[in-house]
C-alpha positions as CSV (number, residue, x, y, z in Angstrom):
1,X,0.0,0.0,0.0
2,X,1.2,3.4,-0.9
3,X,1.9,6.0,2.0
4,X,2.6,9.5,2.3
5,X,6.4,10.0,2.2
6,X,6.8,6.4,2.5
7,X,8.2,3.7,0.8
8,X,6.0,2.6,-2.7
9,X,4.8,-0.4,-3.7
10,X,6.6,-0.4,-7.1
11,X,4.7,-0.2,-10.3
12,X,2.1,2.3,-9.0
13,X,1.8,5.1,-8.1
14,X,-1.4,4.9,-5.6
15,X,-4.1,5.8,-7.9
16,X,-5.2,2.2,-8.6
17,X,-6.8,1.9,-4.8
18,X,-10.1,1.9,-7.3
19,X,-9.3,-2.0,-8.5
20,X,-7.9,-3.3,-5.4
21,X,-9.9,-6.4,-3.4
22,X,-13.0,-5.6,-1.6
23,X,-15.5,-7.4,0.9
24,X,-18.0,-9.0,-1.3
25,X,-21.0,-7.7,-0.7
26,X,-23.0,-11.0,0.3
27,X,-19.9,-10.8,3.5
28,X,-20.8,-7.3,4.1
29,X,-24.6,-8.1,4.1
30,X,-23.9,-11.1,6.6
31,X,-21.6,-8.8,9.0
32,X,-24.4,-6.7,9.1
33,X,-27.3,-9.3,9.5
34,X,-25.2,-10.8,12.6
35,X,-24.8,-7.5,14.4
36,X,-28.4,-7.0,14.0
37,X,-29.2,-10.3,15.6
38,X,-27.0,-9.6,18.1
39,X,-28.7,-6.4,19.1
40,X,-31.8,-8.3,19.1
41,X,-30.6,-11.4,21.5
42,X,-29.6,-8.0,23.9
43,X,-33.2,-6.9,23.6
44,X,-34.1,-10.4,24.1
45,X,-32.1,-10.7,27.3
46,X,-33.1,-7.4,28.3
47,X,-37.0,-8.1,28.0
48,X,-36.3,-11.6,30.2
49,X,-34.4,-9.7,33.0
50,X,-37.6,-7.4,32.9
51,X,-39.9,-10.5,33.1
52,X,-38.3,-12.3,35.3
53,X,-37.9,-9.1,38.2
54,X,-41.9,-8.7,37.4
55,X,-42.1,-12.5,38.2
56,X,-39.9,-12.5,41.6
57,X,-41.8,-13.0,44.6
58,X,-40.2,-10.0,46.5
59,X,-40.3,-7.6,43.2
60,X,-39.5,-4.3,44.6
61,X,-42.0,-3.3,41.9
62,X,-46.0,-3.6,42.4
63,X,-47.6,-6.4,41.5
64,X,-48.1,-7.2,37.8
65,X,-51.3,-8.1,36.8
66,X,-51.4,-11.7,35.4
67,X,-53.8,-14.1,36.3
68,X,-52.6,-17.9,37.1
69,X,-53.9,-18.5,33.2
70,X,-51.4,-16.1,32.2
71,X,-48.2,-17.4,33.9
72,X,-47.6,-20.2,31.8
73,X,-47.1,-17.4,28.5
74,X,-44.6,-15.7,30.7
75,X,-42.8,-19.2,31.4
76,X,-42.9,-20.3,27.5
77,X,-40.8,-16.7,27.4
78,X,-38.6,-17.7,29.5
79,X,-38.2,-21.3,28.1
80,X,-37.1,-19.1,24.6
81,X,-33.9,-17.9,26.5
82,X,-31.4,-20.6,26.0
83,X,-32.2,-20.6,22.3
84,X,-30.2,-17.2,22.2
85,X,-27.2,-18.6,23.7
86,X,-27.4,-21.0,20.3
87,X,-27.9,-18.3,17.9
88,X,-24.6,-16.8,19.8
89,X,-22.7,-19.7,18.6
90,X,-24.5,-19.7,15.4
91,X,-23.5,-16.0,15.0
92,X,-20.2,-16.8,15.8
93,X,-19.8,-19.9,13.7
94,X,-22.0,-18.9,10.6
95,X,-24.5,-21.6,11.1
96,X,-27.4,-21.3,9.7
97,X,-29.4,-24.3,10.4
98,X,-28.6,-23.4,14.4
99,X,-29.8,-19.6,13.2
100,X,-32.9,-21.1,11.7
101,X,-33.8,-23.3,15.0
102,X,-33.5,-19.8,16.9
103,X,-35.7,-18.2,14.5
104,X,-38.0,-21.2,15.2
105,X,-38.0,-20.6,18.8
106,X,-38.6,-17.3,18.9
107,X,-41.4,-18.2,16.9
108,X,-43.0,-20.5,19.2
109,X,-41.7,-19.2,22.8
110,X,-41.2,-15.7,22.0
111,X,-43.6,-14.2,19.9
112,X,-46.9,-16.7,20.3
113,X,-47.1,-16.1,24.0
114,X,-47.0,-12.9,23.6
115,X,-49.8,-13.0,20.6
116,X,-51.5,-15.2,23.4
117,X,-51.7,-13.0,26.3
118,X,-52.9,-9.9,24.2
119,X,-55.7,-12.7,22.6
120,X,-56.7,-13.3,26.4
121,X,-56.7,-10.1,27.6
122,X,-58.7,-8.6,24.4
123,X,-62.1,-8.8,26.1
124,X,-61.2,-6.6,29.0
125,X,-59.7,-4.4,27.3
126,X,-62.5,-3.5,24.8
127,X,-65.3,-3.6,27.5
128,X,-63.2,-0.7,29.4
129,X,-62.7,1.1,26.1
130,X,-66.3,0.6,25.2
131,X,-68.3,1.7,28.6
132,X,-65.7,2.2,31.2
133,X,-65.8,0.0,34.4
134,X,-69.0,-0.8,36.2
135,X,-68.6,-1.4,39.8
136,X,-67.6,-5.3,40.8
137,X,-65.7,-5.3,37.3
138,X,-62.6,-3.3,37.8
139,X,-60.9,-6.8,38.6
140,X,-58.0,-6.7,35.6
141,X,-56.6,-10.5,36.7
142,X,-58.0,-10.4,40.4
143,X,-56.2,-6.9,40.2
144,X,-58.7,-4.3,42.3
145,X,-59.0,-1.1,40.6
């Protein structure tokens, strides 16, 4: 490589940095891919750590409202969290079967419970839009108003 005052590669005289090797753009599109995946494992873990003080038995935060019905959606959540420790590896390796079994996962433990719980909760929510709350049905999940 040619530098300033330096020695020169000879046969050029730095002008032919046009025609020189580059990163493939399929590599570049993959680097970029896997640091996006990576920012969304954090948000994963970062979501879970937010679940799981919600779900402590001494929270220092009040009570969340879910009902007994609804604690099994928040478990399948948690149940998607060691699938992220193998799309690490897959990130790291360039696999992308174990990528695909991630994607999977998410699928089925990440997003559906959450699908789920909004399903569930549907009803309550459009009687309060729709009227308000009468008195004896301001119980959100055995939560008083």
């Amino acid at each position: 490589m040619a530098s300033r005052g330096g020695p020169m590669h000879e046969g050029t005289d730095g002008t032919d940095h046009l025609f020189r090797e580059r990163v493939a753009s399929q590599y570049q599109i993959s680097a970029r891919n896997k640091s996006m995946l990576k920012l969304f494992m954090l948000s994963h873990w970062l979501v879970t750590g937010a679940l799981l003080l919600l779900l402590l038995p001494f929270s220092p935060f009040p009570p969340f409202p879910l009902a007994g019905n609804d604690l099994y959606l928040a478990y399948a959540w948690l149940a998607s969290l060691p699938f992220t420790l193998l799309a690490l590896n897959a990130c790291n390796r360039s696999k992308a079967g174990q990528m695909g079994g991630f994607r999977l996962a998410t699928i089925l433990l990440g997003i559906l419970p959450c699908v789920a719980t909004i399903g569930l909760n549907v009803p309550v929510v459009m009687s309060y839009f729709s009227g308000g709350v009468e008195k004896g049905e301001g119980d959100v999940n055995a939560m008083p108003d």
